[in-house]
Biopython code that builds the backbone (N, CA, C, O; Angstrom):
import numpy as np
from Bio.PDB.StructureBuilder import StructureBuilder

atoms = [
    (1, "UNK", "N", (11.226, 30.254, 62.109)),
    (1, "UNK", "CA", (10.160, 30.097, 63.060)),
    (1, "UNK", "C", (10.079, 28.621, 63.450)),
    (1, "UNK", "O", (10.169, 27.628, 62.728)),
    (2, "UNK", "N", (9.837, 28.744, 65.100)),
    (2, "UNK", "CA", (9.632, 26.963, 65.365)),
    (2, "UNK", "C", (8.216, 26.698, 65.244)),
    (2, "UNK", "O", (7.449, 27.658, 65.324)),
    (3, "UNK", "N", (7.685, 25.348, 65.036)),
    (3, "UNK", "CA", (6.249, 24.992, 65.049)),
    (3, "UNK", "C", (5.771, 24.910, 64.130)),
    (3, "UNK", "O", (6.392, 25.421, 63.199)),
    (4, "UNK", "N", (4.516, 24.295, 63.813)),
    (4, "UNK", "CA", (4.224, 24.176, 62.519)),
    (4, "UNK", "C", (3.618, 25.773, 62.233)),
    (4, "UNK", "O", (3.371, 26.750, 62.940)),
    (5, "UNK", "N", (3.533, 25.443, 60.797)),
    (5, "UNK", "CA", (3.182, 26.395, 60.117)),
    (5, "UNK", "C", (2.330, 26.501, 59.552)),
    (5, "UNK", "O", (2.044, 25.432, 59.012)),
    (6, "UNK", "N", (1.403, 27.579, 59.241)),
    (6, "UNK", "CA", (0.027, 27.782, 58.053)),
    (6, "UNK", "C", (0.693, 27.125, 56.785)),
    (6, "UNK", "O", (1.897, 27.182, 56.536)),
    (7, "UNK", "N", (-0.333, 26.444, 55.960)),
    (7, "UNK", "CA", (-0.223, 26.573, 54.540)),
    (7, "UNK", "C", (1.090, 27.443, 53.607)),
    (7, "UNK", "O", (2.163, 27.119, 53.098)),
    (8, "UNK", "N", (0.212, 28.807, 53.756)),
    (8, "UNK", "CA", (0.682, 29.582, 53.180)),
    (8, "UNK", "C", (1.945, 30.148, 53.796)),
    (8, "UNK", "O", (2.757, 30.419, 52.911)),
    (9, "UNK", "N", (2.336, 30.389, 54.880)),
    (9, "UNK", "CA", (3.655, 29.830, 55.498)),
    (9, "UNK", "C", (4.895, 29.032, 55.123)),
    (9, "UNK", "O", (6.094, 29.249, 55.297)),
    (10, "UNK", "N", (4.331, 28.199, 54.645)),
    (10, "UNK", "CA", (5.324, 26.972, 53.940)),
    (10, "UNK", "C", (5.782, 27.384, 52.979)),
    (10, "UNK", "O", (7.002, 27.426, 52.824)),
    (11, "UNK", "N", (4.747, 27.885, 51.889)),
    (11, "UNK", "CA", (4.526, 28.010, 50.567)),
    (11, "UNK", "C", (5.666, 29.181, 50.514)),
    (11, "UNK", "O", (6.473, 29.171, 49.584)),
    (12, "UNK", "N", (5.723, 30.210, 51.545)),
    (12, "UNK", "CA", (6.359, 31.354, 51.035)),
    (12, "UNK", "C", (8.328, 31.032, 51.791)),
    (12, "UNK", "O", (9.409, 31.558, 51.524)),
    (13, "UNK", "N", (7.955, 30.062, 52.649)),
    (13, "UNK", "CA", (9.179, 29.680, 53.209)),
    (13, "UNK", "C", (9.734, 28.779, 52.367)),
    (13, "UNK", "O", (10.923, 29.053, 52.205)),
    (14, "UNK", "N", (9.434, 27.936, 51.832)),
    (14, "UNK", "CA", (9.822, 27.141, 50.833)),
    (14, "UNK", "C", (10.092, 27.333, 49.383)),
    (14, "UNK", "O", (10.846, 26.612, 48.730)),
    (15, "UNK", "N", (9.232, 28.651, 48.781)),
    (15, "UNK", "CA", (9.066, 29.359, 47.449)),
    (15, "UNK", "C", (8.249, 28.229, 46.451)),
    (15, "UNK", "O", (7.415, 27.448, 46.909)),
    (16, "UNK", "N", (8.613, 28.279, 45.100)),
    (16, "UNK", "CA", (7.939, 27.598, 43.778)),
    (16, "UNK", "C", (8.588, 26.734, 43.891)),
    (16, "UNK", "O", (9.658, 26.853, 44.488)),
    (17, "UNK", "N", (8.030, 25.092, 43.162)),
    (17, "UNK", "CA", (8.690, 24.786, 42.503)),
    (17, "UNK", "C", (9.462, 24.899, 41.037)),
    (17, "UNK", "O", (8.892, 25.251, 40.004)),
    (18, "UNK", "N", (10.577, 24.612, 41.116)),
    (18, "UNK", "CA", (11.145, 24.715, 39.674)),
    (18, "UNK", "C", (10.713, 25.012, 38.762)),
    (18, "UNK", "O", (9.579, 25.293, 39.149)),
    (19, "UNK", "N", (10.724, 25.278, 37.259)),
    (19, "UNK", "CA", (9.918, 25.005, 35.784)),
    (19, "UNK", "C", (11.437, 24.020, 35.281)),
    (19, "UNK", "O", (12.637, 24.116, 35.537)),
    (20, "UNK", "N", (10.750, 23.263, 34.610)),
    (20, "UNK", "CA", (11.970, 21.943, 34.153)),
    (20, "UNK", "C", (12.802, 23.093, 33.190)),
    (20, "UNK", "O", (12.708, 24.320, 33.194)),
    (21, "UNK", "N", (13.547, 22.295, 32.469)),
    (21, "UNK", "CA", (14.653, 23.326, 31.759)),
    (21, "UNK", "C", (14.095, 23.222, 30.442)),
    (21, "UNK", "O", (14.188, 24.135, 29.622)),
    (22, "UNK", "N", (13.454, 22.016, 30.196)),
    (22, "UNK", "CA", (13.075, 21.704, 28.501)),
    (22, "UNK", "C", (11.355, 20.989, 29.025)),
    (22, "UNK", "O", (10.906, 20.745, 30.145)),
    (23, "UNK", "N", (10.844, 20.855, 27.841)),
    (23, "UNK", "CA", (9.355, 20.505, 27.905)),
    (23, "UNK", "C", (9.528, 19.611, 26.780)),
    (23, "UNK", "O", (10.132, 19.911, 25.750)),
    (24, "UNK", "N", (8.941, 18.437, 27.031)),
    (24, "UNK", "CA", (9.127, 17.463, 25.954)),
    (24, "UNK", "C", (7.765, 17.183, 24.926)),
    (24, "UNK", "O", (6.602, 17.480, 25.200)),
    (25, "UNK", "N", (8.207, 16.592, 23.799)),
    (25, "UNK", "CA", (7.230, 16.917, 23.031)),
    (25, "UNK", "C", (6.126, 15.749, 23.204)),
    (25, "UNK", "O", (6.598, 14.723, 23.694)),
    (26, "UNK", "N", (4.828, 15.706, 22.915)),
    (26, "UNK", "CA", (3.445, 15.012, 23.245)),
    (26, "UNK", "C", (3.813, 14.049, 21.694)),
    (26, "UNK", "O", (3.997, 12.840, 21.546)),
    (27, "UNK", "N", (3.814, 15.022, 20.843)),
    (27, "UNK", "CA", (3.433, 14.090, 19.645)),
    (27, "UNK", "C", (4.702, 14.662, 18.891)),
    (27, "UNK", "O", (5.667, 15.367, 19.185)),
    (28, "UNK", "N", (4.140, 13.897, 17.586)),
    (28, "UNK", "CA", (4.884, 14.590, 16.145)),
    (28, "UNK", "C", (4.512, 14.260, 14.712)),
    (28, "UNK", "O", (5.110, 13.877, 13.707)),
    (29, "UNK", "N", (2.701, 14.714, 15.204)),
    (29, "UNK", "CA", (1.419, 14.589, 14.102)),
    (29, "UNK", "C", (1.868, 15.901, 14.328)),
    (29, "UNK", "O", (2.267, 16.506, 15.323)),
    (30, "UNK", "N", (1.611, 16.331, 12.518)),
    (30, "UNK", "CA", (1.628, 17.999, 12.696)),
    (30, "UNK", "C", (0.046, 18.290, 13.645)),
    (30, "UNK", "O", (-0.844, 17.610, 14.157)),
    (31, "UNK", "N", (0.430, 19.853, 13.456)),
    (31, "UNK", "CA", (-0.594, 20.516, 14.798)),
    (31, "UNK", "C", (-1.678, 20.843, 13.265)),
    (31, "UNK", "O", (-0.999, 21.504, 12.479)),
    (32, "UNK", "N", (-3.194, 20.543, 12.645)),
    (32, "UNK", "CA", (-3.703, 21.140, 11.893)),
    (32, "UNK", "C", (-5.040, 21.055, 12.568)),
    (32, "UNK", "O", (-5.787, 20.116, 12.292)),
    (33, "UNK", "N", (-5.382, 21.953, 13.415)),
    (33, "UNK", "CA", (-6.743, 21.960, 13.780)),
    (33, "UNK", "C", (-7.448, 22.965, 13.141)),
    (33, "UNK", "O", (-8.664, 23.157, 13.126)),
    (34, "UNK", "N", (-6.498, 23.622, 12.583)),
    (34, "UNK", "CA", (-7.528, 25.452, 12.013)),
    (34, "UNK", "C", (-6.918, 25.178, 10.590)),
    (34, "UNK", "O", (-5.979, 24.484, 10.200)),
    (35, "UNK", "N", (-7.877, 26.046, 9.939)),
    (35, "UNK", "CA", (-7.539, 26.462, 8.521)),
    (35, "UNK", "C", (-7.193, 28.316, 9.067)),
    (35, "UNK", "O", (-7.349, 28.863, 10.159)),
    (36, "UNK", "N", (-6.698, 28.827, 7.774)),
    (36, "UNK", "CA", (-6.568, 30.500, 8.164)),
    (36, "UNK", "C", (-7.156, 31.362, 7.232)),
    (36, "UNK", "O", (-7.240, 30.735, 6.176)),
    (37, "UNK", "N", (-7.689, 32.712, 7.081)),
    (37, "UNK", "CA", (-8.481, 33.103, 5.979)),
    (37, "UNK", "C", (-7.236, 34.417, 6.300)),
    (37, "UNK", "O", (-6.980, 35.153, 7.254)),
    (38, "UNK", "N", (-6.780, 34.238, 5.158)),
    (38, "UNK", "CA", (-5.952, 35.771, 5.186)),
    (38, "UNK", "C", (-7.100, 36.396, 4.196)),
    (38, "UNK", "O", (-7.627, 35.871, 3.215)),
    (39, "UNK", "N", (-7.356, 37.958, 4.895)),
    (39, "UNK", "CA", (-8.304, 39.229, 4.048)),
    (39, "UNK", "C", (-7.262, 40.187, 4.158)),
    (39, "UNK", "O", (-6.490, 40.577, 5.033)),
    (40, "UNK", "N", (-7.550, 40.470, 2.772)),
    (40, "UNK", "CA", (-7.112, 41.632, 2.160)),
    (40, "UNK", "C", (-8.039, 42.760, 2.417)),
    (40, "UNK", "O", (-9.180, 42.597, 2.851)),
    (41, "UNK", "N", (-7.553, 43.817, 2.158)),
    (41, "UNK", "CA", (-8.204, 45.234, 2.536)),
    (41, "UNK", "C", (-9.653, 46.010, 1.512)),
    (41, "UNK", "O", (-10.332, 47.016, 1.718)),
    (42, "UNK", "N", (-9.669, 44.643, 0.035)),
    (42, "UNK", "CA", (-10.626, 45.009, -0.715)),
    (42, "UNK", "C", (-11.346, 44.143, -0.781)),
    (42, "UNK", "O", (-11.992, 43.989, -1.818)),
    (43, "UNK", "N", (-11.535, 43.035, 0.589)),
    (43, "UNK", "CA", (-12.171, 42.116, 0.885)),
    (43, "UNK", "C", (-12.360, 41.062, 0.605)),
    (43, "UNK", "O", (-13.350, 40.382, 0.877)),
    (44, "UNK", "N", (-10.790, 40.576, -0.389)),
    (44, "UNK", "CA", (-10.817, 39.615, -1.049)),
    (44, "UNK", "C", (-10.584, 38.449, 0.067)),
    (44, "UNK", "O", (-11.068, 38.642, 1.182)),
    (45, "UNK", "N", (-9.853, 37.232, -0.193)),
    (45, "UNK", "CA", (-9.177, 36.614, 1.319)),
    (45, "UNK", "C", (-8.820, 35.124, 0.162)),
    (45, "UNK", "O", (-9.167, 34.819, -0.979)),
    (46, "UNK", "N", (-8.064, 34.586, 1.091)),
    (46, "UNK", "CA", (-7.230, 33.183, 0.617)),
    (46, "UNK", "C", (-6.890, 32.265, 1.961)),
    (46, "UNK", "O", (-6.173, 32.646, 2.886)),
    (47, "UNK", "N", (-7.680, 30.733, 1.861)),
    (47, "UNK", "CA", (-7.764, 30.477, 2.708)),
    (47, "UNK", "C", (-6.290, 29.388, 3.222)),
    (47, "UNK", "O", (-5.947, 28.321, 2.711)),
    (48, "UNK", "N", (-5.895, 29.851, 3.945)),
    (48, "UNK", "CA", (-4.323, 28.484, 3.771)),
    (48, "UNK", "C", (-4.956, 27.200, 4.972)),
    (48, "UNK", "O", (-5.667, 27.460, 5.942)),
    (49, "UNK", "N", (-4.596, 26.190, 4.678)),
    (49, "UNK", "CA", (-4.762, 25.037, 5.815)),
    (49, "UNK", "C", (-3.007, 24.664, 6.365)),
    (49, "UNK", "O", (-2.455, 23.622, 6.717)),
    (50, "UNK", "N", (-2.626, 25.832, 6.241)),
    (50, "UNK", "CA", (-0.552, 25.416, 6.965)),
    (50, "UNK", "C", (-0.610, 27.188, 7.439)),
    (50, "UNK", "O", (-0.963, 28.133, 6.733)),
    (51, "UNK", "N", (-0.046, 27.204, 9.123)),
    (51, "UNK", "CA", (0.417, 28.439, 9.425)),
    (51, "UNK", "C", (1.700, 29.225, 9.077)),
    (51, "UNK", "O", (1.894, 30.381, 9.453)),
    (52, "UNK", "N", (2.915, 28.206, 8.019)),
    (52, "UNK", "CA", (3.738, 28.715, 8.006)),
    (52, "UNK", "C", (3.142, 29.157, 6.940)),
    (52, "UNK", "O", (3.078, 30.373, 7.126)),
    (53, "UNK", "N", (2.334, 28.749, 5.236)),
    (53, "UNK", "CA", (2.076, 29.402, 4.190)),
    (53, "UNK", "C", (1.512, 30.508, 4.520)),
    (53, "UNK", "O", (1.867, 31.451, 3.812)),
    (54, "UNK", "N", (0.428, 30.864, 5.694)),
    (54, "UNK", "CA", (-0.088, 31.693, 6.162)),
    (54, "UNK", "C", (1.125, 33.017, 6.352)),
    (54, "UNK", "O", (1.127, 34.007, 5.620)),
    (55, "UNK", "N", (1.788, 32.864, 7.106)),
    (55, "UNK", "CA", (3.015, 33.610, 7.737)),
    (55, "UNK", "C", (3.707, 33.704, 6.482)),
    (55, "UNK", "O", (4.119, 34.855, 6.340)),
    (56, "UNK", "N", (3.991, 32.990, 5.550)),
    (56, "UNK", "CA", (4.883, 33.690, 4.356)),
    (56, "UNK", "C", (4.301, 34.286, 3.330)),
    (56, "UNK", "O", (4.893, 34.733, 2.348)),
    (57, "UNK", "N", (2.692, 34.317, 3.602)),
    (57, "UNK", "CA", (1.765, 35.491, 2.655)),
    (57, "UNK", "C", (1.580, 36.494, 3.436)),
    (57, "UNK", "O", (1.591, 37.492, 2.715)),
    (58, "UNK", "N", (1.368, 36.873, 4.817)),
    (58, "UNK", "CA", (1.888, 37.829, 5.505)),
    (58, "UNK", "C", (2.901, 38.611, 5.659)),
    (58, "UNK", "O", (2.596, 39.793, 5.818)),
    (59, "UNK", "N", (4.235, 38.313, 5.671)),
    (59, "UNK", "CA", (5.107, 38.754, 5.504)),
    (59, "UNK", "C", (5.731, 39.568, 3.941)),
    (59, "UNK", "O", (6.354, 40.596, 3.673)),
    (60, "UNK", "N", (5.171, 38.486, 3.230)),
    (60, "UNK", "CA", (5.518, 38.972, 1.435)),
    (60, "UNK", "C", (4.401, 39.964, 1.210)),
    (60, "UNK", "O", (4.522, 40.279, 0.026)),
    (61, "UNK", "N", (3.443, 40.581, 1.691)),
    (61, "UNK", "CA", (2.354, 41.043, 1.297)),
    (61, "UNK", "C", (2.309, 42.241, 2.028)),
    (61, "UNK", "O", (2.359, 42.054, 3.243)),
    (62, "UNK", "N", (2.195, 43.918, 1.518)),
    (62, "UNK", "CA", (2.599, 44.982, 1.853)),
    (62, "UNK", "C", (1.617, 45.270, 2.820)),
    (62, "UNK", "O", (0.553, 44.653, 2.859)),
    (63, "UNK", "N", (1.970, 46.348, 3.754)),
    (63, "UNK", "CA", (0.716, 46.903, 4.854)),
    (63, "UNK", "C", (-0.402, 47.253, 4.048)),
    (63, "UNK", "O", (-1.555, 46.828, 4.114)),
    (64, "UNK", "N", (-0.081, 47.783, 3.557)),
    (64, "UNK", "CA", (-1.043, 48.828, 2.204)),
    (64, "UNK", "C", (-1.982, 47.646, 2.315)),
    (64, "UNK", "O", (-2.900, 47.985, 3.062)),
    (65, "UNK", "N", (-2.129, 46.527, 1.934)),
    (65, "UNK", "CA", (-3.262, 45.665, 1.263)),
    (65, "UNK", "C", (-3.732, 44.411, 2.298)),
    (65, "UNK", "O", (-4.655, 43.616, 2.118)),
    (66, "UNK", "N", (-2.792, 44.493, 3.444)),
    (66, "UNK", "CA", (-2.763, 42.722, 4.425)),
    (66, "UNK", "C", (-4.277, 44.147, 5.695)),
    (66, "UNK", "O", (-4.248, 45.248, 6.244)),
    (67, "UNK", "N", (-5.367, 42.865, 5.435)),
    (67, "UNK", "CA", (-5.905, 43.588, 6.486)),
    (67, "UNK", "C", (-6.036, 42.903, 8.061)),
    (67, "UNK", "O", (-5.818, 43.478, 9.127)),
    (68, "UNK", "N", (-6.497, 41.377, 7.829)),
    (68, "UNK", "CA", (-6.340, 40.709, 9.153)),
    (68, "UNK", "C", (-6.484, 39.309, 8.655)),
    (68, "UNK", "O", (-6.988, 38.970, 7.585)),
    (69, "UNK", "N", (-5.926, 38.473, 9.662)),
    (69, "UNK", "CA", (-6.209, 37.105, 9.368)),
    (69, "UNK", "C", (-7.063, 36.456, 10.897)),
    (69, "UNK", "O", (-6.812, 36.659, 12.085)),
    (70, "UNK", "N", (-8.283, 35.511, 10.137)),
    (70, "UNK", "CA", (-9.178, 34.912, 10.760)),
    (70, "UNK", "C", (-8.522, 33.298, 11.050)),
    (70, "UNK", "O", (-7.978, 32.609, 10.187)),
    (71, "UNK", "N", (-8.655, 33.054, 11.970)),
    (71, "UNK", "CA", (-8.690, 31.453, 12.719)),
    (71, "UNK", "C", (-9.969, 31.184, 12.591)),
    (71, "UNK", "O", (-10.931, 31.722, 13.139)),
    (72, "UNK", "N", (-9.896, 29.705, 11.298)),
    (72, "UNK", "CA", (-11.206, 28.977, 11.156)),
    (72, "UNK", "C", (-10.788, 27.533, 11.433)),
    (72, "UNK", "O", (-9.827, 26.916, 10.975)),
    (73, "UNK", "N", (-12.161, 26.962, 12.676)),
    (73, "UNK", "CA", (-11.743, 25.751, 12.836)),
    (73, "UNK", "C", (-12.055, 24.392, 11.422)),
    (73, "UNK", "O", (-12.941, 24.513, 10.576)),
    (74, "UNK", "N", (-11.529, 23.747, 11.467)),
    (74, "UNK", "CA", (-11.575, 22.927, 10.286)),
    (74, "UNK", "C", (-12.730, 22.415, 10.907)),
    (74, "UNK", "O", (-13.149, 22.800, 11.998)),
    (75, "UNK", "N", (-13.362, 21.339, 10.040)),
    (75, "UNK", "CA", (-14.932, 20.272, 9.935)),
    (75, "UNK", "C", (-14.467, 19.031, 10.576)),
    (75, "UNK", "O", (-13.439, 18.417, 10.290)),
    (76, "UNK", "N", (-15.241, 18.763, 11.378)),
    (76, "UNK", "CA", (-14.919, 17.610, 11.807)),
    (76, "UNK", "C", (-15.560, 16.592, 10.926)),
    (76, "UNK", "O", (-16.737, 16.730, 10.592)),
    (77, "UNK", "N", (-14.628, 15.267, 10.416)),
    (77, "UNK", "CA", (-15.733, 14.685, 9.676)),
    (77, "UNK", "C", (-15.479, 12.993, 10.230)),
    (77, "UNK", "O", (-14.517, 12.224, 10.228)),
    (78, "UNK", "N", (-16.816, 12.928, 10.654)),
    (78, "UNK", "CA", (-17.211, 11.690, 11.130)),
    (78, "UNK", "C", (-16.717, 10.333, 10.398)),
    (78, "UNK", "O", (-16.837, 10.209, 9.180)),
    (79, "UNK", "N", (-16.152, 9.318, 11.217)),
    (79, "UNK", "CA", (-16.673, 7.980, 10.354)),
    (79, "UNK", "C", (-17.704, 7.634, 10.589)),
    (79, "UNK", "O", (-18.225, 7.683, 11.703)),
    (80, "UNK", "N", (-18.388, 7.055, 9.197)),
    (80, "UNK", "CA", (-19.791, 6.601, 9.704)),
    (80, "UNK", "C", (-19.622, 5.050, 10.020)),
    (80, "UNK", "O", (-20.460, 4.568, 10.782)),
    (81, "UNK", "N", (-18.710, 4.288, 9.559)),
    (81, "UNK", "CA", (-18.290, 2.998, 10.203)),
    (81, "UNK", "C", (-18.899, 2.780, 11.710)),
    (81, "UNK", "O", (-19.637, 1.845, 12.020)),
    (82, "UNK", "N", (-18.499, 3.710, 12.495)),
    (82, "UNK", "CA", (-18.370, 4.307, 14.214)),
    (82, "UNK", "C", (-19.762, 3.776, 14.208)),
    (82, "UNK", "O", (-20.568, 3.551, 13.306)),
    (83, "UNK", "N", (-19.787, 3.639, 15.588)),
    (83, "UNK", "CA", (-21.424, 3.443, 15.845)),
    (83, "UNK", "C", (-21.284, 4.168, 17.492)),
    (83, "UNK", "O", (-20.850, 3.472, 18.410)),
    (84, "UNK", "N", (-21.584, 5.214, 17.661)),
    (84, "UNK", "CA", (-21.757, 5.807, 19.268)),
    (84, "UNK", "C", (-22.014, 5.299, 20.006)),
    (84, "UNK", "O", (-22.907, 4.451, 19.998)),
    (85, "UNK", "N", (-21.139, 5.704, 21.208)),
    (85, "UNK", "CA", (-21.185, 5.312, 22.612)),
    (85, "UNK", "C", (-20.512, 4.330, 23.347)),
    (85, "UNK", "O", (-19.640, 3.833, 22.634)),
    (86, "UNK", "N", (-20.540, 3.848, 24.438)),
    (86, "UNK", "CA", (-19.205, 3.363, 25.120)),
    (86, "UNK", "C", (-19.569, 1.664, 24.896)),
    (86, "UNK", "O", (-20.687, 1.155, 24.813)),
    (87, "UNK", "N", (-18.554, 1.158, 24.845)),
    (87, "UNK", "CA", (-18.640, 0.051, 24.537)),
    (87, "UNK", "C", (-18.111, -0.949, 25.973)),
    (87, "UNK", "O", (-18.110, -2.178, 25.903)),
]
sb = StructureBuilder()
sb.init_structure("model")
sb.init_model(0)
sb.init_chain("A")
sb.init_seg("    ")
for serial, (resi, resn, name, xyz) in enumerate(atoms, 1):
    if name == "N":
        sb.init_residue(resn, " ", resi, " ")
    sb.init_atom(name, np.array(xyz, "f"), 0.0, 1.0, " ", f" {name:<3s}", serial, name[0])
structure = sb.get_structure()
């Protein structure tokens, strides 16, 4: 088509852009914002602060007895050094 075009015109004449091929990493502090409560089916539970220990008591642990696991956020704990607000 000659002439300009709508917006959405472009958009569909032109398509998406790309997605890159790789995504690079931000950090390489582990990720620990949650603790995990694995419960058992007689309501017991065990709390892990690592998702892989989490995942290898899941896996080792039969249907029969694994009932669900909870995402708990950890405590934030203040310095009291800090004194609030913008400086």
């Amino acid at each position: 088509m000659i002439g300009k075009l709508d917006p959405e015109e472009r958009v569909l004449e032109t398509g998406p852009e790309p997605l890159p091929a790789w995504f690079p990493q931000t950090s390489n502090e582990p990720y620990d914002r949650h603790d995990y409560r694995f419960v058992f089916r007689n309501g017991e539970s065990i709390i892990f602060n690592s998702y892989d220990l989490l995942m290898e008591q899941w896996f080792n642990t039969p249907a029969l007895f694994k009932s669900h696991v909870e995402v708990l956020d950890k405590p934030h704990t203040k310095n009291k050094n800090k004194k609030g607000g913008f400086k």
